[in-house]
VEXLONU-705341 format. One record per residue (C-alpha): residue in one letter; chain; x, y, z. Coordinates in Angstrom, 1 decimal. Example, Ala and Ser with C-alpha at 12.3 -4.5 7.8 and 13.67 -1.06 7.14 Angstrom:
<nodes>
NODE  logu  zapa      xx      yy      zz
NODE     A     A    12.3    -4.5     7.8
NODE     S     A    13.7    -1.1     7.1
</nodes>
This chain:
<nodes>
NODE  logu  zapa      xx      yy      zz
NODE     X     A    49.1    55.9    29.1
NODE     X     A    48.1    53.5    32.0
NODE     X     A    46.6    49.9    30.3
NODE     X     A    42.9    50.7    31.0
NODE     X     A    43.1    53.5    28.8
NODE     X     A    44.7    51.5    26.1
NODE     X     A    41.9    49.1    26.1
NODE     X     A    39.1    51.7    25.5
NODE     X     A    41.4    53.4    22.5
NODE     X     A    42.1    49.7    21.3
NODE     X     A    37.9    49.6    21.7
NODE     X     A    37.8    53.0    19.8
NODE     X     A    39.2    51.9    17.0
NODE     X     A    37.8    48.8    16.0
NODE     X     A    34.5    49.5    16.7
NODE     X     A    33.9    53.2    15.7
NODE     X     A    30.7    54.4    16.2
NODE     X     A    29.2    54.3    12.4
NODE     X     A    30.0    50.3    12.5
NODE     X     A    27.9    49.8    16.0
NODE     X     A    25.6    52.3    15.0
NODE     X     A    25.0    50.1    11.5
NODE     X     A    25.5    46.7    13.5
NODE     X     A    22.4    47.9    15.7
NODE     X     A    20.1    49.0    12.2
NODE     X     A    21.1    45.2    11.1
NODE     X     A    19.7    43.3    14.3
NODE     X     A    16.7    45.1    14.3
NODE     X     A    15.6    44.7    10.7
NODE     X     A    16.7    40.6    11.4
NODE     X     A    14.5    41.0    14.4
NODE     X     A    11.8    42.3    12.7
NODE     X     A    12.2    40.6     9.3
NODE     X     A    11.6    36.8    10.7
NODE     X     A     8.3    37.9    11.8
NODE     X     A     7.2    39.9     9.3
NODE     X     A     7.7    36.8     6.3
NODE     X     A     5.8    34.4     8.8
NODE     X     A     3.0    36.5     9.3
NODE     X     A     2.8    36.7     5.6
NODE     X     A     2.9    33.4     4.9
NODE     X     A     0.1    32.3     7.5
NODE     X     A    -1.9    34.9     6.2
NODE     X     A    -1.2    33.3     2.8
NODE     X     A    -1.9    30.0     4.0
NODE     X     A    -5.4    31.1     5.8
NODE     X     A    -6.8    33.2     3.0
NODE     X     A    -8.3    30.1     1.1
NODE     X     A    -9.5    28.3     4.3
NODE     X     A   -11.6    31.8     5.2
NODE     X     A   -12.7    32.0     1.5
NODE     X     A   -14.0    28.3     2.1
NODE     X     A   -15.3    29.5     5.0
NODE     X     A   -17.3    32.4     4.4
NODE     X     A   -18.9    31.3     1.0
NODE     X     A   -20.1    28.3     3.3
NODE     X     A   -22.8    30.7     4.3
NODE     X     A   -23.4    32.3     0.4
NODE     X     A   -27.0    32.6    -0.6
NODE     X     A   -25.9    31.0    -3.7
NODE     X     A   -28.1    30.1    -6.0
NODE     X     A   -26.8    27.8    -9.4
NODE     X     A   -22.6    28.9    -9.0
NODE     X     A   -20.8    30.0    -5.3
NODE     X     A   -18.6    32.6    -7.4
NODE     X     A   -20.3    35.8    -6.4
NODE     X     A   -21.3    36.7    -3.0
NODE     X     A   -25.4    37.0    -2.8
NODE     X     A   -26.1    37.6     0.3
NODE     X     A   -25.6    35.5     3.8
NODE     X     A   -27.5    32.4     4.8
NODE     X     A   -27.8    29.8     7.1
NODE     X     A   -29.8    27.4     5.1
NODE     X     A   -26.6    25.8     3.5
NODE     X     A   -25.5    24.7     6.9
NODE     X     A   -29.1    23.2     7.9
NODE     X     A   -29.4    21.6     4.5
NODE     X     A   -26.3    20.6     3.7
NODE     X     A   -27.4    17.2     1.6
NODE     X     A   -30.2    19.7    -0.5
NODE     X     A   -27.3    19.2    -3.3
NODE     X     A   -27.4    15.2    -2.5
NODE     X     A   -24.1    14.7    -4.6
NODE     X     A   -21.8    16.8    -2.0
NODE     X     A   -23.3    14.4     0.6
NODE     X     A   -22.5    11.1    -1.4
NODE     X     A   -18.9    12.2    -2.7
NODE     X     A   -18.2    13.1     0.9
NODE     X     A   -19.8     9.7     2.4
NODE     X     A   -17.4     8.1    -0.6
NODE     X     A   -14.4     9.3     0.5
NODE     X     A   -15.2     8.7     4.0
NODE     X     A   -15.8     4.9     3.3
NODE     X     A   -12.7     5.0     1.7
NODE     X     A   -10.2     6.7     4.2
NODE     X     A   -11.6     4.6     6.4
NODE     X     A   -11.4     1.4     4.6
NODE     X     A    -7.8     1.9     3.6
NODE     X     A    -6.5     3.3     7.1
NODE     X     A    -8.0     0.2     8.5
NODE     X     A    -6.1    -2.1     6.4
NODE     X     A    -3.1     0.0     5.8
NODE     X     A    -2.5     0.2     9.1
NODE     X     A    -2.2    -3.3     9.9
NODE     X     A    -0.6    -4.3     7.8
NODE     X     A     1.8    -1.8     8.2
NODE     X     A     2.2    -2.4    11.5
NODE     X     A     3.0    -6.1    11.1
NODE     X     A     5.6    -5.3     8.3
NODE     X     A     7.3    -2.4    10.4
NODE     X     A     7.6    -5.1    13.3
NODE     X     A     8.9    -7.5    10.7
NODE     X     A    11.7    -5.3     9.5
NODE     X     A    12.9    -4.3    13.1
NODE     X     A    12.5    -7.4    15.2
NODE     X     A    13.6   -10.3    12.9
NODE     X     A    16.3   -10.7    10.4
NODE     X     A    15.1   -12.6     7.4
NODE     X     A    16.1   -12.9     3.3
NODE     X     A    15.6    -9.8     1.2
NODE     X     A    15.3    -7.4     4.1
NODE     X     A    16.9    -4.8     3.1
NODE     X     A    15.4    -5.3    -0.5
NODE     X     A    12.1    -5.1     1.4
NODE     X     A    12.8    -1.9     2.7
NODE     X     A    13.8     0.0    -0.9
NODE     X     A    10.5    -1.5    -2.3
NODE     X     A     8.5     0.2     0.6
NODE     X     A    10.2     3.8     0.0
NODE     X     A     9.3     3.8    -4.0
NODE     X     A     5.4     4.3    -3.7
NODE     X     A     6.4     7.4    -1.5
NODE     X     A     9.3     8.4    -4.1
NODE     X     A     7.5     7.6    -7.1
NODE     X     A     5.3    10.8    -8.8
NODE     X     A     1.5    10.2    -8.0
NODE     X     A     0.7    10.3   -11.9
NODE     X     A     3.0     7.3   -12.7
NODE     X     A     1.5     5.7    -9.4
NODE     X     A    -2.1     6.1   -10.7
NODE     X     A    -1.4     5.5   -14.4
NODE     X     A     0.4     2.1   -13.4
NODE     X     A    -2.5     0.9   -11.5
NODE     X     A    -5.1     1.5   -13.4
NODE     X     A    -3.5    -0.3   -16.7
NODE     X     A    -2.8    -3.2   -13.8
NODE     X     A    -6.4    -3.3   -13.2
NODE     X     A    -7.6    -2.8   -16.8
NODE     X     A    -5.4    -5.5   -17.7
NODE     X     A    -6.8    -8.0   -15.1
NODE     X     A   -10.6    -7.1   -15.8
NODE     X     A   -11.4    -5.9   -12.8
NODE     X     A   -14.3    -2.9   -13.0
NODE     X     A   -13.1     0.1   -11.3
NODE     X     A   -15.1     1.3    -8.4
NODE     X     A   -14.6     2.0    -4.4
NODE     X     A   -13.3    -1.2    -4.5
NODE     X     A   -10.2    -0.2    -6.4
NODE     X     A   -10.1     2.9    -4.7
NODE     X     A   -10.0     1.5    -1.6
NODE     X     A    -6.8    -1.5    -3.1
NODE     X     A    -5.3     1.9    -4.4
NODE     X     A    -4.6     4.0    -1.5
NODE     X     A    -4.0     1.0     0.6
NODE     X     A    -0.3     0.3    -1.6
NODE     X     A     0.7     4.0    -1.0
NODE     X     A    -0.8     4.3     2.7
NODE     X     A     1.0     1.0     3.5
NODE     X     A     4.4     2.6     3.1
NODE     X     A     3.7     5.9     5.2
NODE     X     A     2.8     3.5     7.8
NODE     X     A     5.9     1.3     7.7
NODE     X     A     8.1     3.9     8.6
NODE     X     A     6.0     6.1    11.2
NODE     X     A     5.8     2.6    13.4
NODE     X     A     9.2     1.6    12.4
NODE     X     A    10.4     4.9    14.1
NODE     X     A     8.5     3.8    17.0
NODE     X     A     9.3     0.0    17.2
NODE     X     A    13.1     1.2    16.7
NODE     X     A    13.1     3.5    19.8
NODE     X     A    11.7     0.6    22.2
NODE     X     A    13.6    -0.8    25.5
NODE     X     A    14.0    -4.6    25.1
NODE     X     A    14.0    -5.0    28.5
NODE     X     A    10.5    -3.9    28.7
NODE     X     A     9.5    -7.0    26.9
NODE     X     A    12.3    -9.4    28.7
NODE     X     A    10.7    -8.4    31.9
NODE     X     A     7.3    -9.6    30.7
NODE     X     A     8.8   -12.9    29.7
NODE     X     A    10.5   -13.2    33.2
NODE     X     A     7.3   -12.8    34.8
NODE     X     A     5.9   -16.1    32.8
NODE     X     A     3.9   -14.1    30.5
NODE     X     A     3.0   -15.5    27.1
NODE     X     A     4.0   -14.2    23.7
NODE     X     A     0.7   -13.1    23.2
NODE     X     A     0.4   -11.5    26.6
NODE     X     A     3.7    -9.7    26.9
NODE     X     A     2.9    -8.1    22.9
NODE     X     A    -0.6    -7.3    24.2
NODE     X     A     0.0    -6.0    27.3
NODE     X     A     3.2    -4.4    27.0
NODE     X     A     4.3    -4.0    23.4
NODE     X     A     1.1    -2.6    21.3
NODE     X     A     0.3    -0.2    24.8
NODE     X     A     4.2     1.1    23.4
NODE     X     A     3.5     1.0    20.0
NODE     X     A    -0.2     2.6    20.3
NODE     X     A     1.0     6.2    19.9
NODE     X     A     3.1     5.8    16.7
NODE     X     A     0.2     3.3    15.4
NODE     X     A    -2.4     6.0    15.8
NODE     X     A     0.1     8.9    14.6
NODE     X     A     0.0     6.3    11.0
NODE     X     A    -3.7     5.7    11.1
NODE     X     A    -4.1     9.2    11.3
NODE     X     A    -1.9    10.3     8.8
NODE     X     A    -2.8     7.5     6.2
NODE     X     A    -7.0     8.6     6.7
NODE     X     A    -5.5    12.2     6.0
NODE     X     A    -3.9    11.3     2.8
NODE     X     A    -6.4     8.7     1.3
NODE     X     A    -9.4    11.3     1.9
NODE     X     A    -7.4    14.4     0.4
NODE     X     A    -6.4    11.8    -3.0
NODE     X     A    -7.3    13.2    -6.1
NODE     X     A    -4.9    11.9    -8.7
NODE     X     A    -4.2     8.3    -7.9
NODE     X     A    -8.2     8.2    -7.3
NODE     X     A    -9.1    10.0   -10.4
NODE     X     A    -7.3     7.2   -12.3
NODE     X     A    -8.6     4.4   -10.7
NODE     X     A   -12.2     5.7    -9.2
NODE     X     A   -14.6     5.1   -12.6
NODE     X     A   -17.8     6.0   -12.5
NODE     X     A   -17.5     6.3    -8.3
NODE     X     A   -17.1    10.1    -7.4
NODE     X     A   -15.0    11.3    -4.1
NODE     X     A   -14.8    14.3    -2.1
NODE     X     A   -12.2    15.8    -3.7
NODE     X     A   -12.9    14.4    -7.2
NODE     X     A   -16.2    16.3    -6.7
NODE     X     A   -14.8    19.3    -5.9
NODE     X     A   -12.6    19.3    -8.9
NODE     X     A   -15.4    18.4   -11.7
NODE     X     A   -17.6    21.6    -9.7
NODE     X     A   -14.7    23.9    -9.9
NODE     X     A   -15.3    25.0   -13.1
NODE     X     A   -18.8    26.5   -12.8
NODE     X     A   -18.4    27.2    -8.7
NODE     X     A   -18.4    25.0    -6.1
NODE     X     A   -21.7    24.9    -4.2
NODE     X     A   -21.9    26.4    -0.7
NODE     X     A   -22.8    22.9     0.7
NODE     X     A   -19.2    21.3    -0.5
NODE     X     A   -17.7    24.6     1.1
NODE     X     A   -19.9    23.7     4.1
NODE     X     A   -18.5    20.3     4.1
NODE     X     A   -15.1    21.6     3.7
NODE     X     A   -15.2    24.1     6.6
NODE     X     A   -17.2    21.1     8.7
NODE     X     A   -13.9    19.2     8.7
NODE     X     A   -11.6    22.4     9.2
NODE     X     A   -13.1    23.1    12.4
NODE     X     A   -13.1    19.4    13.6
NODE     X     A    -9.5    18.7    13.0
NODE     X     A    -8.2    22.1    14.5
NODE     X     A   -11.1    20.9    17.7
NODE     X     A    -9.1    17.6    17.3
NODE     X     A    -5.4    18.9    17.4
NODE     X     A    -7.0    21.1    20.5
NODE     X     A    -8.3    18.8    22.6
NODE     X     A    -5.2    16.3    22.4
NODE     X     A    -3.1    19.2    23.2
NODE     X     A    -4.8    19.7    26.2
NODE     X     A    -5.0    16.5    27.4
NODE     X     A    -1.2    16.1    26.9
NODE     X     A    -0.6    19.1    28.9
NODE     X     A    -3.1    18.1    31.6
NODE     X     A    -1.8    14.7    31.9
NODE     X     A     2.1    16.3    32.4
NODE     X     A     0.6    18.0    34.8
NODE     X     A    -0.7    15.5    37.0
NODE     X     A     2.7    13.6    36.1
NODE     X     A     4.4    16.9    37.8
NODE     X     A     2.0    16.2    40.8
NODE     X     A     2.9    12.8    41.2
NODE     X     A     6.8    12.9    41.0
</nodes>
């Protein structure tokens, strides 16, 4: 028996054919499975976003349970039920109150922790990880017997105080990613070259830091205007977006909020679409360049 012979018996019997045969059956139910359970799961995902969707344009008339009929009027009219509009012009205020404020103070405290070494740093740190740790109830029920117990009247105000304290801590560490990852020398140079504190952070720091600061600000307007819980606790009388929705569940939500709903859908996926493009365009001319 000459040795290449030998190697394809040796082949024969550790692989016979009924183990490749069954070998081949598994990769192709793997290859297939994968895609099969994330098709499911994206149709999953989209199947309340088109229900939002397509009752937007409902002919409804008291409840937007039951389809009546399609309509355009709930998209012309979309403050003919005037509470939609003024829960949804709430929450804006809000998001945008709180990411304003959040975010600078986030900023300030993620540079803080990075650049300088001060007392209770580390202590620091811990303290801005609980309001992300801690369960939204307890967050909400906490505040709001703080704020009963100081008299203050709940309104936007406290709203606005409230999603500030958990925003704040989302912020910390998406800039603190970003301050961490910067070159030194960047900032050295700019010191070289006679520039000012103030002119070597504005001019060469905060361009570095812009992309991580909008990344938070972003973020923290997403989760202060999707809030229900910590705002149910501490809103009173003052009604949000999603607040709104939650009270109109019960007998249907009208077709304007699912107008709304869809409104802001569309604009984030436009949003996400247009940045995309622009990143890829200016790689592009990046490519041209080099």
């Amino acid at each position: 028996m000459t040795l290449q012979e030998g190697a394809v018996l040796a082949g024969a019997v550790t692989n016979p054919p009924g183990r490749a045969h069954r070998r081949r059956s598994g990769f192709r139910l793997g290859k297939w499975l994968l895609p099969v359970y994330a098709a499911l799961a994206l149709l999953f995902l989209l199947v309340p976003i088109a229900y939002t969707f397509v009752f937007s344009f409902n002919d409804s008339i008291r409840s937007n349970i039951s389809w009546r009929g399609f309509t355009l009027d709930n998209w012309l009219a979309i403050c003919a039920a005037q509470e939609v509009c003024e829960s949804f012009g709430n929450s804006i205020l809000i998001a945008v109150a709180a990411t304003l404020i959040a975010t600078t103070l986030g900023t300030m405290i993620a540079i803080a922790l990075v650049r300088y070494r001060f007392k209770f740093r580390s202590q620091v740190s811990l303290l801005l990880f609980l309001p992300m740790a801690t369960p939204e109830v307890v967050l909400g029920a906490g505040l709001a017997a703080e704020f009963l117990a100081a008299g203050v009247q709940k309104g936007i105000g406290t709203v606005i105080i409230a999603h500030t304290m958990f925003c704040i801590s989302f912020v910390v560490v998406t800039v603190k990613a970003r301050v961490a990852s910067l070159d030194p020398a960047l900032e050295e140079a700019g010191r070289d070259l006679y520039g000012s504190p103030a002119q070597v952070f504005w001019r060469i720091t905060f361009p570095l830091l812009l992309p991580g600061i909008v990344a938070a600000a972003l973020l923290s307007f997403a989760l202060s205007f999707d809030d229900f819980i910590i705002t149910n606790f501490n809103s009173g009388a003052a009604t949000t977006f999603p607040k709104f929705i939650y009270v109109a569940a019960a007998r249907g939500i009208p077709a304007e909020a699912n107008v709304v709903a869809s409104a802001v859908f569309i604009f984030a996926i436009a949003l996400v679409v247009v940045s995309q493009v622009s990143a890829a365009a200016r790689q592009r001319r990046l490519a041209k360049g080099t």
